[in-house]
LUMGU-423884 format. One record per atom (N, C-alpha, C): residue number from 1; residue in one letter; x, y, z. Coordinates in steps of 0.001 Angstrom, whole numbers, plus 500000, padded with zeros to 6 digits. Each point is the difference from the previous one (the first is absolute). Example, Ala and Ser with C-alpha at 12.3 -4.5 7.8 and 13.67 -1.06 7.14 Angstrom:
# LUMGU-423884
{1; "A"; {513190; 494310; 507800}} {1; "A"; {499110; 501190; 500000}} {1; "A"; {500900; 501200; 500000}} {2; "S"; {499650; 501050; 499280}} {2; "S"; {500820; 501190; 500060}} {2; "S"; {499230; 501090; 500730}} 
***
This chain:
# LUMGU-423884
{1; "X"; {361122; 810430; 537052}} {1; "X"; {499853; 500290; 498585}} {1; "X"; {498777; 500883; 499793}} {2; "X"; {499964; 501205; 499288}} {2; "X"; {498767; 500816; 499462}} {2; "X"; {499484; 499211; 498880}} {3; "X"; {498751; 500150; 500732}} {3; "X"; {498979; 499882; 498673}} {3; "X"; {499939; 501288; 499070}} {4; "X"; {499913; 499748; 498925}} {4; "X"; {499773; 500919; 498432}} {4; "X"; {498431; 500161; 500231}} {5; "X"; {499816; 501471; 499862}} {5; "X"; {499337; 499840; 500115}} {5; "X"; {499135; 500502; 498093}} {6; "X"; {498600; 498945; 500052}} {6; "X"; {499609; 499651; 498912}} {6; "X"; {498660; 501334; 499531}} {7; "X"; {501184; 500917; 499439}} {7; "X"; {499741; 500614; 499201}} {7; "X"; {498924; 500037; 498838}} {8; "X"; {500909; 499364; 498931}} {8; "X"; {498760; 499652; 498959}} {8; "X"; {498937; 499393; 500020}} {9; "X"; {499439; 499219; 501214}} {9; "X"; {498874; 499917; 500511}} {9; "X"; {498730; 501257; 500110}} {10; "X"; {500737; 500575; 500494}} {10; "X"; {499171; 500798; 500266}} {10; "X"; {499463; 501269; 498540}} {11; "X"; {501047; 499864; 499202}} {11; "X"; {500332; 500845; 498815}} {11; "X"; {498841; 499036; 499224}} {12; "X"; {499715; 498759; 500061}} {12; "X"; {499011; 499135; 499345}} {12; "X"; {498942; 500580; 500007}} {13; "X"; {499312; 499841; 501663}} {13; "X"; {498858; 500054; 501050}} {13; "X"; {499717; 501366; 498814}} {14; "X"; {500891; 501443; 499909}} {14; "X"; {499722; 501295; 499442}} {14; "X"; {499995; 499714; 499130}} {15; "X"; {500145; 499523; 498897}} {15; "X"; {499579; 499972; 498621}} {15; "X"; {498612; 499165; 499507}} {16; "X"; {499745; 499443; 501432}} {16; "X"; {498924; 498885; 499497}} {16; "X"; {498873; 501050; 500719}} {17; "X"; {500086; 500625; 500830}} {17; "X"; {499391; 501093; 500223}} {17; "X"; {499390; 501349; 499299}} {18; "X"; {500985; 500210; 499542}} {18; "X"; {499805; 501231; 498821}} {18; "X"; {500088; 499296; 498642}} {19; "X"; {499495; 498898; 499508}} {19; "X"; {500248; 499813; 498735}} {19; "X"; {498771; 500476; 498950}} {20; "X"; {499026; 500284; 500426}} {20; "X"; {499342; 500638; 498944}} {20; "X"; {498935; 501134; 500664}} {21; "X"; {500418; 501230; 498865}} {21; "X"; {499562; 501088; 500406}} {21; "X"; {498310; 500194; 499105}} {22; "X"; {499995; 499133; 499688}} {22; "X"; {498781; 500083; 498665}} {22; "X"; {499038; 499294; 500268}} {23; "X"; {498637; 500874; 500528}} {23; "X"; {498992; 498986; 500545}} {23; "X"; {498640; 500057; 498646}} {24; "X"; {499728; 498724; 500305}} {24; "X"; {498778; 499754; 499361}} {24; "X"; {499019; 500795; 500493}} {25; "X"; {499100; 500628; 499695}} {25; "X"; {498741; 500047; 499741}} {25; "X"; {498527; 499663; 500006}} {26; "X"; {500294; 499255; 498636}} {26; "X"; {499058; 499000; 499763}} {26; "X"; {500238; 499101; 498768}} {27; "X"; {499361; 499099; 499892}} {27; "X"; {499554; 499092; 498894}} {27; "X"; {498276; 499943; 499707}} {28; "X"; {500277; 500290; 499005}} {28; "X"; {498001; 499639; 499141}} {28; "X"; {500240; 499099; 498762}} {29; "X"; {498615; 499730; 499912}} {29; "X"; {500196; 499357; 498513}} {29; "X"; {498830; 500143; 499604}} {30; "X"; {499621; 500153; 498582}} {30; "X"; {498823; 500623; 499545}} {30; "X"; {499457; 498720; 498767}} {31; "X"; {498781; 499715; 500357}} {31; "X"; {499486; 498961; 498401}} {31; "X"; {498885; 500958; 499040}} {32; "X"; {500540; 499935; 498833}} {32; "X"; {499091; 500978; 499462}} {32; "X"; {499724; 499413; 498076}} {33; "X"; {498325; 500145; 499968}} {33; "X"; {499887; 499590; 498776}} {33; "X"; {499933; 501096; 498877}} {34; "X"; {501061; 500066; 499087}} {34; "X"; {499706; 501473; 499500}} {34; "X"; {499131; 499198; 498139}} {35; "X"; {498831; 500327; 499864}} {35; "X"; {499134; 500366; 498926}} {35; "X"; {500865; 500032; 499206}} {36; "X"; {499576; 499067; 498552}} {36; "X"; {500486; 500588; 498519}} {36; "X"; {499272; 501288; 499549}} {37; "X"; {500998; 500829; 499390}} {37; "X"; {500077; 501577; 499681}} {37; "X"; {499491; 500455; 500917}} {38; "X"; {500126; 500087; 501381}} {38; "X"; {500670; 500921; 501050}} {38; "X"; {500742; 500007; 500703}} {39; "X"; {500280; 500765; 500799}} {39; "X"; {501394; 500225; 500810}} {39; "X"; {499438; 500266; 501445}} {40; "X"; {501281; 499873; 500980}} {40; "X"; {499226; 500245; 501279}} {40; "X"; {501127; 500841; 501109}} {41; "X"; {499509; 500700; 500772}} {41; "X"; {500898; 501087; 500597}} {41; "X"; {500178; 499832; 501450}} {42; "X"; {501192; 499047; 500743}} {42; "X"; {499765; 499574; 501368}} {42; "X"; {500370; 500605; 500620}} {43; "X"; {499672; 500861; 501402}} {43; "X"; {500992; 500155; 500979}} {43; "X"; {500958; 499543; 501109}} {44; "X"; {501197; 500331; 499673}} {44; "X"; {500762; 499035; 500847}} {44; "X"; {499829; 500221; 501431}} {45; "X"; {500596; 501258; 500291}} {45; "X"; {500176; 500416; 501131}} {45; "X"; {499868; 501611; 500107}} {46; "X"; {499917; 500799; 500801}} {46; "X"; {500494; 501308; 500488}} {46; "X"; {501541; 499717; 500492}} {47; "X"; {501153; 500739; 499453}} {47; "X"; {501385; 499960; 500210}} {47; "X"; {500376; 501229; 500261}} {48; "X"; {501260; 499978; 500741}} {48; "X"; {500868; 501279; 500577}} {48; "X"; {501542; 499785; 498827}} {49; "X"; {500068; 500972; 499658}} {49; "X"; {501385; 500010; 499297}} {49; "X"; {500651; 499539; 500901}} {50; "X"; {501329; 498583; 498510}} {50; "X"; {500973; 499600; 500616}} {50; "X"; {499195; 498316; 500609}} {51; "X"; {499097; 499762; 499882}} {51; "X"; {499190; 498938; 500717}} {51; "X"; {500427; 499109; 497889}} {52; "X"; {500604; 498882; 500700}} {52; "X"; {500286; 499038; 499033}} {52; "X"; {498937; 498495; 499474}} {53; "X"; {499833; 499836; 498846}} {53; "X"; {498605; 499061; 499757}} {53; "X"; {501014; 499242; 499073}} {54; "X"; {499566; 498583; 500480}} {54; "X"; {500821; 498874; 499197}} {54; "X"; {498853; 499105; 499786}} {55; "X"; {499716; 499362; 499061}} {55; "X"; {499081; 498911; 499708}} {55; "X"; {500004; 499642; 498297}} {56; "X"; {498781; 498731; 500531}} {56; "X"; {499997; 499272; 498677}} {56; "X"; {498724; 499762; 499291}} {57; "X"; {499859; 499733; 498464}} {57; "X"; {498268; 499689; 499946}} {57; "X"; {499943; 498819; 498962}} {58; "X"; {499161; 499202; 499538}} {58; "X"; {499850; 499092; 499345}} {58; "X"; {498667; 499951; 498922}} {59; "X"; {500211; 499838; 499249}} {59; "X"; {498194; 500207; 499088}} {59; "X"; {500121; 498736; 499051}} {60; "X"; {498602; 499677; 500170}} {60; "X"; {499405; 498755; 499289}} {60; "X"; {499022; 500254; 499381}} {61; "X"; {499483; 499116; 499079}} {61; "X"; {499019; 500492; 498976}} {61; "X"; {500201; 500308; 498672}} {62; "X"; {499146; 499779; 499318}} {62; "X"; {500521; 500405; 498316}} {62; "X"; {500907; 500462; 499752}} {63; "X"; {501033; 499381; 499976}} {63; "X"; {501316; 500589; 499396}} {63; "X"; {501124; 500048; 500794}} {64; "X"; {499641; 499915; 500976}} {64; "X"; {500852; 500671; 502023}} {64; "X"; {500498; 501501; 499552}} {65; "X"; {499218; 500350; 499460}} {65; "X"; {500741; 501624; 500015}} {65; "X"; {498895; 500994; 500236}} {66; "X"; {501275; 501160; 500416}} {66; "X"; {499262; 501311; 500529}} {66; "X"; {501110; 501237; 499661}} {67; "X"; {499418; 501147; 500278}} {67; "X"; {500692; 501377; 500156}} {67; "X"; {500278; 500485; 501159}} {68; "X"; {500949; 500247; 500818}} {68; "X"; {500083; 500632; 501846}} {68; "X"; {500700; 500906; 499831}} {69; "X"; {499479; 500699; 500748}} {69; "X"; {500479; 501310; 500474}} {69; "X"; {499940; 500139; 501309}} {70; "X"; {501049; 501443; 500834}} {70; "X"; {500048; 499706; 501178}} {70; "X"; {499680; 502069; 499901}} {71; "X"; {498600; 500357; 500966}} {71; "X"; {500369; 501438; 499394}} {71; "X"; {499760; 500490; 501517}} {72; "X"; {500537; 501405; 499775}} {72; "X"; {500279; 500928; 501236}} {72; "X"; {498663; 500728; 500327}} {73; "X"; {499766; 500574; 501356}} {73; "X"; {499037; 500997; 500396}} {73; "X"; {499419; 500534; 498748}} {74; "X"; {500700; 500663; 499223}} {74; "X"; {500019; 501075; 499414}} {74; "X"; {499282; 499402; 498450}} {75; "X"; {499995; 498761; 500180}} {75; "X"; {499906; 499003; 498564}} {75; "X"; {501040; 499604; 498928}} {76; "X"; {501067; 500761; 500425}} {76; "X"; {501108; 499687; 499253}} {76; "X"; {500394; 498613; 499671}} {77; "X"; {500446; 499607; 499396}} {77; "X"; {500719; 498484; 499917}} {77; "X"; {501609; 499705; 500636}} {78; "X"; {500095; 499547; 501084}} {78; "X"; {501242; 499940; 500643}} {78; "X"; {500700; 498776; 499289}} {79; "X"; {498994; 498895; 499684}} {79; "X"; {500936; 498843; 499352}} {79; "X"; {498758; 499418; 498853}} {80; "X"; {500877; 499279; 498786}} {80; "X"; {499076; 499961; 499024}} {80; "X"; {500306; 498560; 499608}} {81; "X"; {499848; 498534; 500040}} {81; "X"; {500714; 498907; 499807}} {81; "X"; {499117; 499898; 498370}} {82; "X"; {499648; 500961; 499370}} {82; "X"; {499049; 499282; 498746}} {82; "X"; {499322; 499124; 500122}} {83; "X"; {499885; 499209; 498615}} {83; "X"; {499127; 498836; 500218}} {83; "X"; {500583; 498454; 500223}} {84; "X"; {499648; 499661; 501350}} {84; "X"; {500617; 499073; 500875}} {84; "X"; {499148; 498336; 499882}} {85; "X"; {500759; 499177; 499215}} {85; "X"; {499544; 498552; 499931}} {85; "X"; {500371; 499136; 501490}} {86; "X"; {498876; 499105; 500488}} {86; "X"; {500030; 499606; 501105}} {86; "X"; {500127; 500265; 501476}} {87; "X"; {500989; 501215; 499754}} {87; "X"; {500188; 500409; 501564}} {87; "X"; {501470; 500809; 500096}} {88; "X"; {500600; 501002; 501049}} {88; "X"; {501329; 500598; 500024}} {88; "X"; {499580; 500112; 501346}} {89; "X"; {501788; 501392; 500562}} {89; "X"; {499992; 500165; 501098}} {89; "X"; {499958; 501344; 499808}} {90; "X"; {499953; 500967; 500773}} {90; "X"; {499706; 501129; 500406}} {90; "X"; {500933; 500887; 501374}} {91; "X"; {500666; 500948; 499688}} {91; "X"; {500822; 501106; 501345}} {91; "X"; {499649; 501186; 499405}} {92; "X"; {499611; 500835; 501339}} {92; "X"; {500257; 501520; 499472}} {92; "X"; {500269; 500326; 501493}} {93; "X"; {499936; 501522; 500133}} {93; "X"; {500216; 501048; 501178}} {93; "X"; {499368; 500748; 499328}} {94; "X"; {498698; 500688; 501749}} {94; "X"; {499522; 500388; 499629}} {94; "X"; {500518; 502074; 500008}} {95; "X"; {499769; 500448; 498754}} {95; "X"; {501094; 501416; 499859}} {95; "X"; {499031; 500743; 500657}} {96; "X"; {498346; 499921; 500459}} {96; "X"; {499702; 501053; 500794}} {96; "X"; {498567; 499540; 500575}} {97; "X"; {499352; 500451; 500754}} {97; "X"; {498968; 499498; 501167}} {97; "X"; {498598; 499974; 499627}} {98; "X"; {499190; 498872; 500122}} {98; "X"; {499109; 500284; 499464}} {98; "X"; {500093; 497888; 499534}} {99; "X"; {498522; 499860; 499362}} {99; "X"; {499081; 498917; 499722}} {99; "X"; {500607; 499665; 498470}} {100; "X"; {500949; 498721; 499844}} {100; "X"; {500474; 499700; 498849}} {100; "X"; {498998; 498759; 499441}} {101; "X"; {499980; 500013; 499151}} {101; "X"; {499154; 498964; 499282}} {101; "X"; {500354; 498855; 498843}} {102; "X"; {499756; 498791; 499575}} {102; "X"; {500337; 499281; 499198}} {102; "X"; {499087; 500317; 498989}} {103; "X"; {500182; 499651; 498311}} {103; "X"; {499104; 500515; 498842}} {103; "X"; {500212; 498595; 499306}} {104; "X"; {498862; 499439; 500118}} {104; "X"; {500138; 498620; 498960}} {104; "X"; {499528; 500090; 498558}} {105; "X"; {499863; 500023; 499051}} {105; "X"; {499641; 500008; 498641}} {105; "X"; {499874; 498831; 499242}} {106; "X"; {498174; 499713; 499865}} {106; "X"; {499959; 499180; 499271}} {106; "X"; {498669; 499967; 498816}} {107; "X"; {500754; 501324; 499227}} {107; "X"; {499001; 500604; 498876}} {107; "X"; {499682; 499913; 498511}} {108; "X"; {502050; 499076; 500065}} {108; "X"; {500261; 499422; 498634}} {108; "X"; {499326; 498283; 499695}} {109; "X"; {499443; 500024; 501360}} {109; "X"; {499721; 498063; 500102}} {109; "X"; {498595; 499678; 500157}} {110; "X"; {499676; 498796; 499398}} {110; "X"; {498734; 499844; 499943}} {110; "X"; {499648; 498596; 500950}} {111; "X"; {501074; 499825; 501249}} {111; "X"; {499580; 499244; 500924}} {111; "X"; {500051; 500697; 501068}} {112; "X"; {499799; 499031; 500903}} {112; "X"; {500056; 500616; 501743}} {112; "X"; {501481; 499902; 500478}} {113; "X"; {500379; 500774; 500646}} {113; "X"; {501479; 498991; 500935}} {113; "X"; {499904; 500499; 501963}} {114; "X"; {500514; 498772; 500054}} {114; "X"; {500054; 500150; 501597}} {114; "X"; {501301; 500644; 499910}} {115; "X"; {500426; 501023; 501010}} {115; "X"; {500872; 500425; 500556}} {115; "X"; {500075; 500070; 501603}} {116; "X"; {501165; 499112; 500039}} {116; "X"; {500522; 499746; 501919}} {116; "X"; {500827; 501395; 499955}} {117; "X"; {500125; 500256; 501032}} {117; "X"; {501234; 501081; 500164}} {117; "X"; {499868; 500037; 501661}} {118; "X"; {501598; 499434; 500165}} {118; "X"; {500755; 500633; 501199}} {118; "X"; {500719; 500619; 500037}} {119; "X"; {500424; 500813; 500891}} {119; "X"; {500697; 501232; 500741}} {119; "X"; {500086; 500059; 501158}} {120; "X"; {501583; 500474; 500547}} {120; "X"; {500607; 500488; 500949}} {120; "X"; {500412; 501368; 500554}} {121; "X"; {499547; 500200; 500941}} {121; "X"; {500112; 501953; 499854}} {121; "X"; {501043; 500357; 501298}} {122; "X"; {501082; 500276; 499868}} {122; "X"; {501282; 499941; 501202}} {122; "X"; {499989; 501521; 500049}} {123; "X"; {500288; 500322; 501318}} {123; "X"; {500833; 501459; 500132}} {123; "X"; {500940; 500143; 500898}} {124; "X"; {500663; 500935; 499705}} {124; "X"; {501374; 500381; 500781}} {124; "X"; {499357; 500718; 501028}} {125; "X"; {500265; 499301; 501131}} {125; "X"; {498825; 500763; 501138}} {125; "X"; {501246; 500526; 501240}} {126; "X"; {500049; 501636; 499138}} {126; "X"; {501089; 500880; 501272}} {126; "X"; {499761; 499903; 501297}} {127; "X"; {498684; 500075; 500222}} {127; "X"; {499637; 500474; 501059}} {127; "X"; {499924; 499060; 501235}} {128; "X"; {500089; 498836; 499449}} {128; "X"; {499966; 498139; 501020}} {128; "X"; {501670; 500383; 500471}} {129; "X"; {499337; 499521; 501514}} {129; "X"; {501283; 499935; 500716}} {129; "X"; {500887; 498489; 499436}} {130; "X"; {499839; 499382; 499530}} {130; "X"; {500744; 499001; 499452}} {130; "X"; {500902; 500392; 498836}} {131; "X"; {499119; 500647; 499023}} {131; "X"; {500740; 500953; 499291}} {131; "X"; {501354; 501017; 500402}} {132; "X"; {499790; 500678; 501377}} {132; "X"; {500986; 500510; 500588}} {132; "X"; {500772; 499367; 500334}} {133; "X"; {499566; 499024; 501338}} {133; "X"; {501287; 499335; 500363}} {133; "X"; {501014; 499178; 498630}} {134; "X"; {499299; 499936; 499372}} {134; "X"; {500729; 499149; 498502}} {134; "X"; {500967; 500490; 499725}} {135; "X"; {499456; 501394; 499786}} {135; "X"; {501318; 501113; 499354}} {135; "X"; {500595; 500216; 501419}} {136; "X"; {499722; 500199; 500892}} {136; "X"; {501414; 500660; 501014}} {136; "X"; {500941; 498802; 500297}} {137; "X"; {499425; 497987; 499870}} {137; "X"; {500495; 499348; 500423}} {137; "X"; {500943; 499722; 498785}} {138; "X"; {499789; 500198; 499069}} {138; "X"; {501113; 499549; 498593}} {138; "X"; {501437; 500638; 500451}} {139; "X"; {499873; 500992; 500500}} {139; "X"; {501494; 500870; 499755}} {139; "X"; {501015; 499259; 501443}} {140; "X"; {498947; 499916; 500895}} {140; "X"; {500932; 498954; 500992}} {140; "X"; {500412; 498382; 499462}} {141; "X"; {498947; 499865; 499456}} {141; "X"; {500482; 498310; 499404}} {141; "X"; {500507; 500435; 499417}} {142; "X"; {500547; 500482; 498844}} {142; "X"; {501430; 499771; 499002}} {142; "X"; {501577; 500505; 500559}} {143; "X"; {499249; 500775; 501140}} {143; "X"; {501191; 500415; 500828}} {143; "X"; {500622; 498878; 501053}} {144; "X"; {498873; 499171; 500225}} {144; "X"; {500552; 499031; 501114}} {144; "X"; {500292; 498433; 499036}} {145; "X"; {499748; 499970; 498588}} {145; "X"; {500342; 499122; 499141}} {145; "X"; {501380; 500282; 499766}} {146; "X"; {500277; 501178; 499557}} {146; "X"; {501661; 500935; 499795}} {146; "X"; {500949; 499485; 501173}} {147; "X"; {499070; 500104; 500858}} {147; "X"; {500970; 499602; 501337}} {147; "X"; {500231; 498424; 500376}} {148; "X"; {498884; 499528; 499608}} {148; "X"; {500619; 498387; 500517}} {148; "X"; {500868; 499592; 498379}} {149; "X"; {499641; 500417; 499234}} {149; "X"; {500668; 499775; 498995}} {149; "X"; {501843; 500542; 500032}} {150; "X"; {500418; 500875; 500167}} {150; "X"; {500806; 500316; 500990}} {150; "X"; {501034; 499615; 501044}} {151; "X"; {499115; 499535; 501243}} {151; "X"; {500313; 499079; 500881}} {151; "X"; {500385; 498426; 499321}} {152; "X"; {499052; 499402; 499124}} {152; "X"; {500410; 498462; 499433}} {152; "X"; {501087; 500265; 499570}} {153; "X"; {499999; 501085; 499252}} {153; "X"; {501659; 499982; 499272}} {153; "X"; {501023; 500682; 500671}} {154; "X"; {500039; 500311; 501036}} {154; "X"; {500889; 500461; 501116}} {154; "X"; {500438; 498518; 500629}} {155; "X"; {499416; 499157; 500156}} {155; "X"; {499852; 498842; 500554}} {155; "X"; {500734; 499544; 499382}} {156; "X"; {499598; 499804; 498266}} {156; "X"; {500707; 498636; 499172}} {156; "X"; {501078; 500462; 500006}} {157; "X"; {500762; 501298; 499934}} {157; "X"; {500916; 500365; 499947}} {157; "X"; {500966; 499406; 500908}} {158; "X"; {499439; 500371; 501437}} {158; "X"; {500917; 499764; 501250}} {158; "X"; {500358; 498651; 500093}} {159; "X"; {498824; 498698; 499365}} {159; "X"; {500434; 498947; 499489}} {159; "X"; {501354; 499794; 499324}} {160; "X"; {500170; 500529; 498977}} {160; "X"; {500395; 499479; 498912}} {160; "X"; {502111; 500439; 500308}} {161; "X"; {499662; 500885; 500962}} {161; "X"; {501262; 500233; 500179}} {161; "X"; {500836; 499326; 501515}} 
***
């Protein structure tokens, strides 16, 4: 009798292999006391376009509110959440290279507030050989999924008759 041989095994092993093309970075987290009637201007990072920032922040203190902004090299404002009670979350991409910064505002208030803020900074990193093999190994796994998929039902068939 032949052994079958076990295919989708191995079609596993490749997907658990190539399953994520998206590497971290880093993680920071920043504690910061921003002054009633002023504001304060943080830097996050230096970024390469296309480099993705996910995070969150929380504020306590008179009121739990604040103003955030998320602004570009250039000073532009890439994201604007207004004025934010207690805390939100935060995504952008960054559209071009260069030192992005957070803008806290606290000019309308006549207390202090703590602001936590974390962030995640991921990039699509072409150039990692993991990255490669990822993409050249996908097109064989769905091809060798097609095929045992295929074969089972070539099988149930020959069963059934």
């Amino acid at each position: 009798m032949k052994k079958d041989f076990p295919l989708y095994k191995y079609a596993i092993i490749a997907i658990l292999f190539t399953g994520s093309y998206i590497l971290p970075v880093s993680g920071e987290s920043i504690n910061i006391t921003v002054n009633p009637g002023d504001q304060e201007v943080i830097p996050i990072k230096e970024l390469e376009i296309g480099v993705y920032v996910t995070g969150s922040f929380t504020v306590s203190g008179g009121g739990n509110e604040i103003k955030f902004w998320v602004i570009d090299p250039d000073g532009n404002t890439i994201l604007h959440l207004g004025n934010v009670i207690q805390g939100d979350s935060f995504e952008f991409s960054a559209p071009k290279n260069g030192v992005y910064s957070v803008r806290l505002d606290n000019r309308e208030s006549t207390a202090a507030k703590i602001v936590n803020i974390t962030y995640d900074i991921q990039v699509e990193d072409s150039s990692s050989t993991i990255y490669f093999w990822g993409k050249i190994l996908s097109i064989p796994i769905i091809a060798l999924l097609f095929l045992y998929y295929l074969r089972v039902r070539g099988h149930q068939k020959g069963e059934k008759t």
